[in-house]
N, C-alpha and C positions, 0 to 999 in steps of 0.2 A: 735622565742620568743627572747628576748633580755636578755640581762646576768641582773641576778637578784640584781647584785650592780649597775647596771641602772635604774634598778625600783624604783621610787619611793617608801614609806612607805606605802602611801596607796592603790597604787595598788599594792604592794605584797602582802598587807591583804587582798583587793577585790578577788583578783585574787585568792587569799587561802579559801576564804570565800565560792566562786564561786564551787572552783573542790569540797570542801569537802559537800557542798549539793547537787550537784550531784551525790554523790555516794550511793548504792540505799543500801548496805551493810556496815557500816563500821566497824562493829564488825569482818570482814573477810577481812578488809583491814586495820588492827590495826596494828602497828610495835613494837612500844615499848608505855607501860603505866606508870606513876609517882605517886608513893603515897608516903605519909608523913609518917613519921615514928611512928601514932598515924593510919596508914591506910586507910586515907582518900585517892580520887580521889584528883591528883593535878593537870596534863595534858594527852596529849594522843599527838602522832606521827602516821600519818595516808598515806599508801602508794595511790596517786592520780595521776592521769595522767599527771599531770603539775610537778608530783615528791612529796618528802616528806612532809604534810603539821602537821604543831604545832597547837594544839588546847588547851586551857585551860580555864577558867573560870578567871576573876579576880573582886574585889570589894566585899562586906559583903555578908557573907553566915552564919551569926552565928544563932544557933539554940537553945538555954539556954533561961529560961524564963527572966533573967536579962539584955539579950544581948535586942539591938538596933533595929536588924533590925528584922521584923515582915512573917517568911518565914514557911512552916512547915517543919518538915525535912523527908526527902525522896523525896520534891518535885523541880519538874526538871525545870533548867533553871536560878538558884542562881547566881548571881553575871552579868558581862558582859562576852559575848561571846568572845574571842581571837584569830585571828587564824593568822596566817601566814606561808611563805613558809621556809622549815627548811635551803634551801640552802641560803648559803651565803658567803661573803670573807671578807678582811679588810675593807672593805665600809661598813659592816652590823652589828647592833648592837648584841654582842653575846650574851648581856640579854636579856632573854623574860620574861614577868609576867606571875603569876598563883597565886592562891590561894586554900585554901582550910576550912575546919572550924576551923583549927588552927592558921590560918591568913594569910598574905600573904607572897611568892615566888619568888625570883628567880634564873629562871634554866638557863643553858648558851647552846649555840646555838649548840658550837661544843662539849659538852660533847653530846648533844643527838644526834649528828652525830655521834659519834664514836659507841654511842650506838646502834643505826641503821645499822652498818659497820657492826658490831661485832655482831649482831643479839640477841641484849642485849632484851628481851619481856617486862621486867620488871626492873626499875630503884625504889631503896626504898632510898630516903631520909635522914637522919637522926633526 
């Protein structure tokens, strides 16, 4: 496989997109999780044969009878799907999006690598 600051953007998110429906468990291949400091879901880091992959949601997810967008809450699949591969170097952007219902996110590449290093399960937010 080619170093992933070769890779284009879109096939590193194909390619992320790829291992992470393949995997037939992912709740037993979770690394580290991200919630908001209100404890929403913000992203997930997922151990996949291609290596670390980032998954998050981004775009409206809001659930209040005044909010916009028309979703009910608890139901899956809010926002746009994300994913990409966590590895990366100075070629690769260390911002990634997420969102959550408190709006939107973003996490940096290499803190959730270190998190991943460090065996961090759990990243909260502020």
């Amino acid at each position: 496989m080619a170093n992933v600051s070769e890779l284009p953007a879109p096939e590193r998110r194909r390619l992320a997109q790829h291992t992470l429906d393949s995997l037939t468990d992912r709740a037993g291949h979770t690394l580290t999780r991200v919630r908001c400091g209100c404890g929403h879901h913000v992203a997930a880091v997922f151990d996949t044969p291609a290596g670390p992959v980032y998954q998050s949601a981004t775009g409206g997810r809001a659930h209040g009878s005044r909010d916009f967008v028309d979703a009910a809450h608890g139901a899956h699949g809010h926002g746009t799907r994300f994913a990409d591969l966590l590895a990366g170097d100075g070629f690769v952007d260390d911002a990634l999006p997420a969102s959550c219902e408190c709006g939107p996110h973003t996490l940096s590449r290499v803190r959730l690598q270190q998190a991943v290093t460090n065996h961090e399960h759990k990243i909260q937010l502020p």
